[in-house]
PDB file as gemmi writes it, atoms N, CA and C in Angstrom:
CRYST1    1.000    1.000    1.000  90.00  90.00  90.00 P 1                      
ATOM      1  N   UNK A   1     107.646  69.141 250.179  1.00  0.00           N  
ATOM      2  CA  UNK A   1     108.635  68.798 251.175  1.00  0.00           C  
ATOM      3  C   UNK A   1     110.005  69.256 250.704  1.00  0.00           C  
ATOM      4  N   UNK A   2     110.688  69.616 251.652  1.00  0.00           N  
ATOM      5  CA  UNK A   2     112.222  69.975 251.575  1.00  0.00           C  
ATOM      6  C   UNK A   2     113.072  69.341 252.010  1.00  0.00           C  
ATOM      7  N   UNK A   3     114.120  68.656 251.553  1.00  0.00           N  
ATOM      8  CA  UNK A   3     115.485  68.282 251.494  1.00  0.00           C  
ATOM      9  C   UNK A   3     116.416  69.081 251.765  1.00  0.00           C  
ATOM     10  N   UNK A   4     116.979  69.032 253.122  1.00  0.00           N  
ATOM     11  CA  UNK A   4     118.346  69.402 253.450  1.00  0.00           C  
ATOM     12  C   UNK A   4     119.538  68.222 253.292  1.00  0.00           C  
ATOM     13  N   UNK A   5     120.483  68.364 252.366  1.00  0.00           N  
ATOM     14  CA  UNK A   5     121.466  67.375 251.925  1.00  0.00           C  
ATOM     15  C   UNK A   5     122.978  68.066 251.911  1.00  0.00           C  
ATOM     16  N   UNK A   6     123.162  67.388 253.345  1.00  0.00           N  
ATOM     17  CA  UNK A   6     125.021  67.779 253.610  1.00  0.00           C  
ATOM     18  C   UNK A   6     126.203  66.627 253.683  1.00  0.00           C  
ATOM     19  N   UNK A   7     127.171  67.549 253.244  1.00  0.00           N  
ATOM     20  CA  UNK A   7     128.159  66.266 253.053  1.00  0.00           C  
ATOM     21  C   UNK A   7     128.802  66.966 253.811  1.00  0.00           C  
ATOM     22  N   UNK A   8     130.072  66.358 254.826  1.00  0.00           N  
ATOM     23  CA  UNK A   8     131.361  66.250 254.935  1.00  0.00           C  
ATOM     24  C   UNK A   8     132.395  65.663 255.629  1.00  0.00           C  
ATOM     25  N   UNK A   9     133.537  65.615 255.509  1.00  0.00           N  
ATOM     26  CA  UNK A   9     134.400  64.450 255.913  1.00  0.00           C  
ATOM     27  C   UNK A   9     134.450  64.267 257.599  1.00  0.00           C  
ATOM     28  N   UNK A  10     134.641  63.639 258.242  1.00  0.00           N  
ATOM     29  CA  UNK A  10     135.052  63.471 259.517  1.00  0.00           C  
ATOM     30  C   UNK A  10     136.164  62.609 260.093  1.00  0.00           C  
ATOM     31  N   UNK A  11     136.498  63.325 261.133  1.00  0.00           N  
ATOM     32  CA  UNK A  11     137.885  62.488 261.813  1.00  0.00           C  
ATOM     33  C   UNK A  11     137.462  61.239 262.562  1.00  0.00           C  
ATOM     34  N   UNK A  12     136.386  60.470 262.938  1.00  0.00           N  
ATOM     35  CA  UNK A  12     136.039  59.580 263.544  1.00  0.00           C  
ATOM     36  C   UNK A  12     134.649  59.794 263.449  1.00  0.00           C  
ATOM     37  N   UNK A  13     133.923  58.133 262.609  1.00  0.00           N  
ATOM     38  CA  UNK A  13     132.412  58.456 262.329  1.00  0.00           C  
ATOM     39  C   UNK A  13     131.833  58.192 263.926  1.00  0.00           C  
ATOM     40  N   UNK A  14     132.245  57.487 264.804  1.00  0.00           N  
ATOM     41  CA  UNK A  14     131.953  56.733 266.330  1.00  0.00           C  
ATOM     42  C   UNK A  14     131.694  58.463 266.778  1.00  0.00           C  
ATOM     43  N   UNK A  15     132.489  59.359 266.888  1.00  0.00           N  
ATOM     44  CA  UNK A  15     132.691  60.646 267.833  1.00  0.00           C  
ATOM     45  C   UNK A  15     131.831  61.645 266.940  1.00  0.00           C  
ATOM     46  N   UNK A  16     131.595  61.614 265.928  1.00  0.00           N  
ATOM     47  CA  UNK A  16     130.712  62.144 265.223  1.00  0.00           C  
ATOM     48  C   UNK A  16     129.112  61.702 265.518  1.00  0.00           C  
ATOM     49  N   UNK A  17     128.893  60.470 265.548  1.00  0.00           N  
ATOM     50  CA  UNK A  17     127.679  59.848 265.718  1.00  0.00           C  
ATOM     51  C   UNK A  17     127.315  60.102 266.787  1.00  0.00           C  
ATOM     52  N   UNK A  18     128.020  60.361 268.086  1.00  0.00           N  
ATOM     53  CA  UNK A  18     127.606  60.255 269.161  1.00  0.00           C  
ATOM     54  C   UNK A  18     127.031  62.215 269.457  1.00  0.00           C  
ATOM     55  N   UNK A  19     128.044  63.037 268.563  1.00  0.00           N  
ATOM     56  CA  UNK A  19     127.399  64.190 268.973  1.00  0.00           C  
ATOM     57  C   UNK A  19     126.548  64.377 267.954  1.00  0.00           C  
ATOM     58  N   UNK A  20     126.003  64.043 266.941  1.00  0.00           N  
ATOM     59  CA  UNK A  20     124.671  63.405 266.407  1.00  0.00           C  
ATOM     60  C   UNK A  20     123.782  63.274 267.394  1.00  0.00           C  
ATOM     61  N   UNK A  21     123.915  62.475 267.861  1.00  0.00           N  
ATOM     62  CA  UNK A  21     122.805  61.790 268.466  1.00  0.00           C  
ATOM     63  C   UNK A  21     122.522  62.735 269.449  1.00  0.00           C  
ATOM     64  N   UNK A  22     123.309  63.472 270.277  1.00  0.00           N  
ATOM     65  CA  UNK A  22     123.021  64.662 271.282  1.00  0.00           C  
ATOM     66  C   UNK A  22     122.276  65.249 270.840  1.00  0.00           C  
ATOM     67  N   UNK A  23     121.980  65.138 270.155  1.00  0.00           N  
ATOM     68  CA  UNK A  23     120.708  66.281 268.839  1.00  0.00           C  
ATOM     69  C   UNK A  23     120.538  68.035 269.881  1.00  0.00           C  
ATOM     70  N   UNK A  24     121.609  68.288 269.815  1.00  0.00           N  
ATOM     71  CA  UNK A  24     121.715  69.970 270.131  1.00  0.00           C  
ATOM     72  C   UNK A  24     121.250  70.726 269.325  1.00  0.00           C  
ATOM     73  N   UNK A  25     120.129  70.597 268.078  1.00  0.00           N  
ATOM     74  CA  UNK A  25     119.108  71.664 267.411  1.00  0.00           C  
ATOM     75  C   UNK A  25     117.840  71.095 267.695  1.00  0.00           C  
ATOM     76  N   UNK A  26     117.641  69.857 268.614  1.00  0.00           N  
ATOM     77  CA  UNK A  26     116.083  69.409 268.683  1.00  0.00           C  
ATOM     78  C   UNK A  26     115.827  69.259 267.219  1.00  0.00           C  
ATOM     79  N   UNK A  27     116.269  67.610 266.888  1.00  0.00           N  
ATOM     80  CA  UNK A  27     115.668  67.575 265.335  1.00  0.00           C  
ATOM     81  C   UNK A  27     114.167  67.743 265.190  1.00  0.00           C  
ATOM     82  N   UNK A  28     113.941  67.239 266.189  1.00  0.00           N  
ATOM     83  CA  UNK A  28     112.348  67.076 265.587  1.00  0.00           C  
ATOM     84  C   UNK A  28     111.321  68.397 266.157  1.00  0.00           C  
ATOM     85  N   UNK A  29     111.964  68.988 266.886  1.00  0.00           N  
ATOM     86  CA  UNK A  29     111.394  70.544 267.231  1.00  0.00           C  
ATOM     87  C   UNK A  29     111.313  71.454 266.503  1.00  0.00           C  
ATOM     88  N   UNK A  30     112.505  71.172 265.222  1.00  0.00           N  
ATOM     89  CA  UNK A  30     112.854  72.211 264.643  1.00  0.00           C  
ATOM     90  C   UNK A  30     111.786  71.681 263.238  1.00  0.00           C  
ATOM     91  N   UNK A  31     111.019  70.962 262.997  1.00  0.00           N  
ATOM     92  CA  UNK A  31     110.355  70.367 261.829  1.00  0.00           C  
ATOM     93  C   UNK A  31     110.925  69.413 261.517  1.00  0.00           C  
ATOM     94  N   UNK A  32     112.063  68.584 261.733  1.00  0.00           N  
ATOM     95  CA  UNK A  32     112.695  67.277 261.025  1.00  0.00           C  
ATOM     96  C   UNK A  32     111.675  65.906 261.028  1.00  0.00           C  
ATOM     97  N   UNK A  33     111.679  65.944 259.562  1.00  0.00           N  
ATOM     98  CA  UNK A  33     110.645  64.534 259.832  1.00  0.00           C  
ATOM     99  C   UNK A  33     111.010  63.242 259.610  1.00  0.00           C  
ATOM    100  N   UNK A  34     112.252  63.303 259.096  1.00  0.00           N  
ATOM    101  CA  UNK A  34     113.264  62.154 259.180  1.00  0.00           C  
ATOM    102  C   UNK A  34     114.558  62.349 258.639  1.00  0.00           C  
ATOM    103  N   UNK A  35     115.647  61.691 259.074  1.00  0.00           N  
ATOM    104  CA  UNK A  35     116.551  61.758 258.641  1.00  0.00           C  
ATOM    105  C   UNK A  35     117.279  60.101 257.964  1.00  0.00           C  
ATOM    106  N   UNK A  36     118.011  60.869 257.295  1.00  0.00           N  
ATOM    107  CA  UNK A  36     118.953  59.651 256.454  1.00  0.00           C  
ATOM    108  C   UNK A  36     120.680  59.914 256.982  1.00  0.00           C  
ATOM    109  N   UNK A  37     120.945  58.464 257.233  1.00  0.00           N  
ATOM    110  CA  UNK A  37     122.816  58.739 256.954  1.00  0.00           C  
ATOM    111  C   UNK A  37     123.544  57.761 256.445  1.00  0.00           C  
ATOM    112  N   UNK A  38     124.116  58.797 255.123  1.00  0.00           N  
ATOM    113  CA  UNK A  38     125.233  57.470 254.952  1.00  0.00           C  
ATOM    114  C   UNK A  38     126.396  57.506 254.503  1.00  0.00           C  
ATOM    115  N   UNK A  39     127.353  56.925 254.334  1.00  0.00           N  
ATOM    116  CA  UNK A  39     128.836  56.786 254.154  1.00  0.00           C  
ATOM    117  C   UNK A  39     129.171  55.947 252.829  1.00  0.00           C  
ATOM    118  N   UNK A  40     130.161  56.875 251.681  1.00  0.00           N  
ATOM    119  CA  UNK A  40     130.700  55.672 250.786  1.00  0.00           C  
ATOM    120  C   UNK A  40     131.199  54.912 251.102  1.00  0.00           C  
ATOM    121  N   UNK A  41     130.939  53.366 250.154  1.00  0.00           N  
ATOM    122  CA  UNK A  41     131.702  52.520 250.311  1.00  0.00           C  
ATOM    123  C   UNK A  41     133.250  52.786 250.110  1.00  0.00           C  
ATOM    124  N   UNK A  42     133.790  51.890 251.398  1.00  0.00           N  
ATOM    125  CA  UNK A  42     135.160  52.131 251.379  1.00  0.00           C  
ATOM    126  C   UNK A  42     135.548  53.837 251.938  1.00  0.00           C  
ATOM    127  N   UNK A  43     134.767  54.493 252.339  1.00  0.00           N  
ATOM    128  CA  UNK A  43     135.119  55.871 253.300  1.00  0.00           C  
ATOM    129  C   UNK A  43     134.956  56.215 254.037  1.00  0.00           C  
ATOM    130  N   UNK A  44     134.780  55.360 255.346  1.00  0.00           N  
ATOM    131  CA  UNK A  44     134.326  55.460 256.571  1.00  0.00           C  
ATOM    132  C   UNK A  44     134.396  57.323 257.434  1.00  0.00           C  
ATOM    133  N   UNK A  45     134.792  57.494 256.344  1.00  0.00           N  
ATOM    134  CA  UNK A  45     135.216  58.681 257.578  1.00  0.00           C  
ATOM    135  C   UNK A  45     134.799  60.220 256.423  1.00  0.00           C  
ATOM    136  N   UNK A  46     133.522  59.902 255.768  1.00  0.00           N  
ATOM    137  CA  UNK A  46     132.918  60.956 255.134  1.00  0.00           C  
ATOM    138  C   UNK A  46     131.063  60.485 255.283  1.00  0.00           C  
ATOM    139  N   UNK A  47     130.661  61.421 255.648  1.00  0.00           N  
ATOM    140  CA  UNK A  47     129.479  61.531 255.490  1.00  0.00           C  
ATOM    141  C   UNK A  47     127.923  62.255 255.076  1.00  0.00           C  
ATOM    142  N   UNK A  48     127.244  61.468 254.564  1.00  0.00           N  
ATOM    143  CA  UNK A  48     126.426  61.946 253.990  1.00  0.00           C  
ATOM    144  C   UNK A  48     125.110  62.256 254.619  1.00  0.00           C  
ATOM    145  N   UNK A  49     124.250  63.082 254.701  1.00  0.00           N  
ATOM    146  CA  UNK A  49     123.119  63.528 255.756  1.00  0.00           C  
ATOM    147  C   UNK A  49     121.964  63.900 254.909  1.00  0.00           C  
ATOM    148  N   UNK A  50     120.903  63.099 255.033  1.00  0.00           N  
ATOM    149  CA  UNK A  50     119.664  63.927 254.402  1.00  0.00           C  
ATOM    150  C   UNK A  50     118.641  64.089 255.832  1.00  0.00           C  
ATOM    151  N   UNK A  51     118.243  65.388 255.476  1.00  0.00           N  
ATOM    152  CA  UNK A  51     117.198  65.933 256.356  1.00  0.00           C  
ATOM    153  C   UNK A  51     115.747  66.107 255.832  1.00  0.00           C  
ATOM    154  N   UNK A  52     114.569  65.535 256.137  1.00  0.00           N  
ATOM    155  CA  UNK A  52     113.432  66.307 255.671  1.00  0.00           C  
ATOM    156  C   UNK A  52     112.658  67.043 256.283  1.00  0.00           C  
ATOM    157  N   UNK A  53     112.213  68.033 255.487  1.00  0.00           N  
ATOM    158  CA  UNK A  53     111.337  69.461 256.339  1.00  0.00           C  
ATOM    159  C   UNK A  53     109.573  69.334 255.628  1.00  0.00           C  
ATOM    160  N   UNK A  54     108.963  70.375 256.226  1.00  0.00           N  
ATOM    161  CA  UNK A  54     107.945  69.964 255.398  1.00  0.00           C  
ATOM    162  C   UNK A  54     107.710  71.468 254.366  1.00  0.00           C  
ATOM    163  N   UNK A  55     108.994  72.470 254.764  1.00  0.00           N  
ATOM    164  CA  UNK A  55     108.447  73.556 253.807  1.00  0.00           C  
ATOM    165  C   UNK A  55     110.084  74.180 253.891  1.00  0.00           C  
ATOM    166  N   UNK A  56     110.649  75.099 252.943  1.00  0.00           N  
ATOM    167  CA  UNK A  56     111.898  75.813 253.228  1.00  0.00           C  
ATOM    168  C   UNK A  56     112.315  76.202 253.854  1.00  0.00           C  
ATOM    169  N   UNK A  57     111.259  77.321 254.550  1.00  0.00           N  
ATOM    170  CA  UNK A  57     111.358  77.783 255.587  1.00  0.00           C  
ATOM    171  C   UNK A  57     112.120  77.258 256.728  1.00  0.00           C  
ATOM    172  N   UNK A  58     111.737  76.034 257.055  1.00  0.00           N  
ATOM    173  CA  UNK A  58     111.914  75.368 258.176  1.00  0.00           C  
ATOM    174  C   UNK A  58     113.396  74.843 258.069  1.00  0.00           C  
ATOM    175  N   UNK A  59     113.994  74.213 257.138  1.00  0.00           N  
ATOM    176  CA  UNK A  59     115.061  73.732 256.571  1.00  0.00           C  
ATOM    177  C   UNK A  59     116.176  74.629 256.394  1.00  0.00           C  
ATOM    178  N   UNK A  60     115.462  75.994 256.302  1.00  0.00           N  
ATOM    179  CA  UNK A  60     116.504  77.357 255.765  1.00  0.00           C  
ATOM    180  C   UNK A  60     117.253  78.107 257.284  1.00  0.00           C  
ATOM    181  N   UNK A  61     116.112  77.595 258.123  1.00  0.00           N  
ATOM    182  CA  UNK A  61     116.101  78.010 259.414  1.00  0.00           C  
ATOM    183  C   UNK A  61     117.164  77.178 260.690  1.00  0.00           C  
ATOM    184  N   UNK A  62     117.348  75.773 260.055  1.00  0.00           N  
ATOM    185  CA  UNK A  62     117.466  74.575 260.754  1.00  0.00           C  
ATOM    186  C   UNK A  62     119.214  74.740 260.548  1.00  0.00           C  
ATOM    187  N   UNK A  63     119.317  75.092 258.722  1.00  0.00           N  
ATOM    188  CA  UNK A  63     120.819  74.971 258.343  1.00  0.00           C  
ATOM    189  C   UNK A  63     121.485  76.613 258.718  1.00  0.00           C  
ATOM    190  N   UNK A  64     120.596  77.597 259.174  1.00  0.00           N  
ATOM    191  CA  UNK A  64     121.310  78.532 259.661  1.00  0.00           C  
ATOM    192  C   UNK A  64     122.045  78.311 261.366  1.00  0.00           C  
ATOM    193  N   UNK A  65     120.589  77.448 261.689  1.00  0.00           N  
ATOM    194  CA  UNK A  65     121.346  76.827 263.549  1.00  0.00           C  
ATOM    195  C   UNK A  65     122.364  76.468 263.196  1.00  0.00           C  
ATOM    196  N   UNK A  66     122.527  75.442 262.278  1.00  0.00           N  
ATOM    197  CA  UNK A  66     123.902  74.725 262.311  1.00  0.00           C  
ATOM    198  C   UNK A  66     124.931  75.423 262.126  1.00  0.00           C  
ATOM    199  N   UNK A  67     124.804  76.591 261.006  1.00  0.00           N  
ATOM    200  CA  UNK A  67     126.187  77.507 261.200  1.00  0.00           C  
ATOM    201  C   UNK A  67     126.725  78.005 262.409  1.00  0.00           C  
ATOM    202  N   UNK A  68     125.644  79.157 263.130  1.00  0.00           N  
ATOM    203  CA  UNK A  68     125.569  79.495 263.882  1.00  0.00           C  
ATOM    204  C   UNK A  68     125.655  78.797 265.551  1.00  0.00           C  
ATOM    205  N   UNK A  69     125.031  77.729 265.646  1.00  0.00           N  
ATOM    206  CA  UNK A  69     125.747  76.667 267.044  1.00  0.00           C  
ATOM    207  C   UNK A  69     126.256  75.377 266.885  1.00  0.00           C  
ATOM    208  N   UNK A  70     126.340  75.127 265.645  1.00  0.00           N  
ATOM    209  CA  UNK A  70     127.111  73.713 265.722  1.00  0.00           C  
ATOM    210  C   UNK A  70     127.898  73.692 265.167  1.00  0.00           C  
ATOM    211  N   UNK A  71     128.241  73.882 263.531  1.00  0.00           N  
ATOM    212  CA  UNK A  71     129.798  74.020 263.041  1.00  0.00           C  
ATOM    213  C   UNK A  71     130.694  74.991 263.659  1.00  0.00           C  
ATOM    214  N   UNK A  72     130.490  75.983 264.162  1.00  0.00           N  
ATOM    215  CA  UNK A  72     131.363  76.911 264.679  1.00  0.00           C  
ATOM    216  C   UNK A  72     131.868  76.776 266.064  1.00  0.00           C  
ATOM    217  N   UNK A  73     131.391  75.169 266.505  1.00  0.00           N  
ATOM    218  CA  UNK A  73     131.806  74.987 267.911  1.00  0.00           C  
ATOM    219  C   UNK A  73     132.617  73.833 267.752  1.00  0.00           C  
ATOM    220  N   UNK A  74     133.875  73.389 268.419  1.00  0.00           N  
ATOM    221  CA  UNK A  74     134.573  71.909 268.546  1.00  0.00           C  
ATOM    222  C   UNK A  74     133.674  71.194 269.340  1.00  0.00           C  
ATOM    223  N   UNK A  75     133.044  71.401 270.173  1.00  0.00           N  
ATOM    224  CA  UNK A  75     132.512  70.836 271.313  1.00  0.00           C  
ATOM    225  C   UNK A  75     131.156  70.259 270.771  1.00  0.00           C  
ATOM    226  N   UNK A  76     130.386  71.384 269.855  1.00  0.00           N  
ATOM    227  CA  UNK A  76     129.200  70.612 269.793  1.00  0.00           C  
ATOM    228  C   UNK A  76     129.145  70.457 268.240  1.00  0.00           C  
ATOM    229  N   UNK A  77     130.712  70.312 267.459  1.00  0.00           N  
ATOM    230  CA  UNK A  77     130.780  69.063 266.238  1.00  0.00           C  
ATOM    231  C   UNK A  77     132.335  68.481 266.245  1.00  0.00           C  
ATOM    232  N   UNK A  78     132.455  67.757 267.075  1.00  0.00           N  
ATOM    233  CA  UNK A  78     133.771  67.444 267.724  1.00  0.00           C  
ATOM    234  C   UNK A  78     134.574  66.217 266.543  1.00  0.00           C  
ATOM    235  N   UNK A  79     134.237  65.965 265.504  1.00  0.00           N  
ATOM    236  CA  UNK A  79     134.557  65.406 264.840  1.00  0.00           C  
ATOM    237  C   UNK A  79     134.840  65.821 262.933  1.00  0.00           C  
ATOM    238  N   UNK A  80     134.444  66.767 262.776  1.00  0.00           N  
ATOM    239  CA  UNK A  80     134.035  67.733 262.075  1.00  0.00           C  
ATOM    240  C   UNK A  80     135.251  68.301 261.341  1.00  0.00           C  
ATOM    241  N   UNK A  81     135.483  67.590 260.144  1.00  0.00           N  
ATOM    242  CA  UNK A  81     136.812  68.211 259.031  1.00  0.00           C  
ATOM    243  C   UNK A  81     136.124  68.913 257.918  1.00  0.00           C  
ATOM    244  N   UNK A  82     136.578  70.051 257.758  1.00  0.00           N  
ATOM    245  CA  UNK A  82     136.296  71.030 256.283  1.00  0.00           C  
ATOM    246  C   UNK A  82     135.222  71.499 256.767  1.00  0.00           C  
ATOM    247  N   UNK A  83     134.854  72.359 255.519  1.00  0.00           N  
ATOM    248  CA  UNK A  83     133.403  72.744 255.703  1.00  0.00           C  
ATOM    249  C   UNK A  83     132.336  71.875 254.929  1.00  0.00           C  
ATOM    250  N   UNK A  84     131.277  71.881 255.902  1.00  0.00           N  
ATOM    251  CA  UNK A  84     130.015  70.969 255.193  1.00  0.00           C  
ATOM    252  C   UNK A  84     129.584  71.606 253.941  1.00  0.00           C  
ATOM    253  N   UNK A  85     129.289  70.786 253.112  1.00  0.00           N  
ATOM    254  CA  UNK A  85     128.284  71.107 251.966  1.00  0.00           C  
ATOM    255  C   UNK A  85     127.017  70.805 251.602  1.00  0.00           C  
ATOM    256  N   UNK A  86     126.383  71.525 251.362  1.00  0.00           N  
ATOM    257  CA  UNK A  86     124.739  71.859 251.802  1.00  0.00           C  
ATOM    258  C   UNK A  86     124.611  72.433 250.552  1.00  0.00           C  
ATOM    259  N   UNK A  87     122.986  71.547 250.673  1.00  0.00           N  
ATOM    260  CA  UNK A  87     122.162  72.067 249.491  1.00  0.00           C  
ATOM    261  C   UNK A  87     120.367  71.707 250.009  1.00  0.00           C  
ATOM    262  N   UNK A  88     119.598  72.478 249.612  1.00  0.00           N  
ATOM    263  CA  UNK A  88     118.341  72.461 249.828  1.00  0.00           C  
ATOM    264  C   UNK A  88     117.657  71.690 248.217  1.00  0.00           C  
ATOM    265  N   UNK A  89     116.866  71.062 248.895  1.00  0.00           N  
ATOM    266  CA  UNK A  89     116.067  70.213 247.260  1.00  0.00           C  
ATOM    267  C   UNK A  89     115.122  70.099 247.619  1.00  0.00           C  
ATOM    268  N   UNK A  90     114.020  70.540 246.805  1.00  0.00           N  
ATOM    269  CA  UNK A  90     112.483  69.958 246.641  1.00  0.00           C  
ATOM    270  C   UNK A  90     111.947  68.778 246.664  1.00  0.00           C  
ATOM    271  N   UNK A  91     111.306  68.034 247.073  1.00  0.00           N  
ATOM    272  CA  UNK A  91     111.044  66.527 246.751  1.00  0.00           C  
ATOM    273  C   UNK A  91     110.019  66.268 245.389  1.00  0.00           C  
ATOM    274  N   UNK A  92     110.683  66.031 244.900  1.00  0.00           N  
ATOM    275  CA  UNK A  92     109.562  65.849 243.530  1.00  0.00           C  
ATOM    276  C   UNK A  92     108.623  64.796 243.776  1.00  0.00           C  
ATOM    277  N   UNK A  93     109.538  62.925 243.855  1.00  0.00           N  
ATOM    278  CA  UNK A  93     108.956  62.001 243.863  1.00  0.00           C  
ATOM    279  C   UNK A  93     109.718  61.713 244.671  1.00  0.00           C  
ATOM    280  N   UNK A  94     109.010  60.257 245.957  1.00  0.00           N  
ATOM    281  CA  UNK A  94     109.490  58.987 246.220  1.00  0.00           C  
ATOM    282  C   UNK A  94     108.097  58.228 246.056  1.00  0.00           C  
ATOM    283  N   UNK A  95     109.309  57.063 245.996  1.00  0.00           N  
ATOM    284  CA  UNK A  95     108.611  55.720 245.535  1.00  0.00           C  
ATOM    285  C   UNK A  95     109.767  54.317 246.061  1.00  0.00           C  
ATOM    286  N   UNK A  96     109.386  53.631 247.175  1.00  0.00           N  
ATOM    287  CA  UNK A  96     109.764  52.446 247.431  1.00  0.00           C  
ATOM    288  C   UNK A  96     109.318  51.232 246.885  1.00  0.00           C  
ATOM    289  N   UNK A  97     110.049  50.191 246.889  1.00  0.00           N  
ATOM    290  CA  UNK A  97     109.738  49.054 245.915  1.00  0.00           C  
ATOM    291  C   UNK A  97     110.030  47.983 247.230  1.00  0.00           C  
TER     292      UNK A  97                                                      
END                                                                             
């Protein structure tokens, strides 16, 4: 499994979340088999994103959409400061307790 893991700051997590949720790449069309989000304590207005894929491919493919139709648009990342930072990771282990 593959890990897509992006960070970056935003001007309002509410206006961010909501074009989130518009899911304009079809998360789950595109292979997403779950996602994570979260925010430091005390930084409401940075965020953290994990994506899982089930192979690179799919993940390599998913974070090129995003260059290509979603960061490069106001409209469809309307909340959206700096550039995101992205990294792809292997899943070695999980384990819940």
């Amino acid at each position: 499994m593959t890990i897509l893991r992006i960070e970056h700051p935003v001007s309002d997590f509410g206006t961010w979340k909501r074009a989130f949720d518009r899911d304009p790449l079809d998360r789950k069309g595109s292979g997403v088999r779950w996602h994570r989000i979260a925010r430091p304590v005390g930084d409401p207005d940075y965020v953290s994103l994990e994506l899982e894929f089930g192979d690179p491919e799919e993940a390599e493919a998913f974070l090129a959409a995003l260059h290509e139709r979603v960061w490069g648009s106001r409209e469809a990342s309307p909340a959206l400061e700096g550039t995101p930072q992205t990294q792809l990771y292997e899943l070695v282990e999980s384990e819940e307790f």
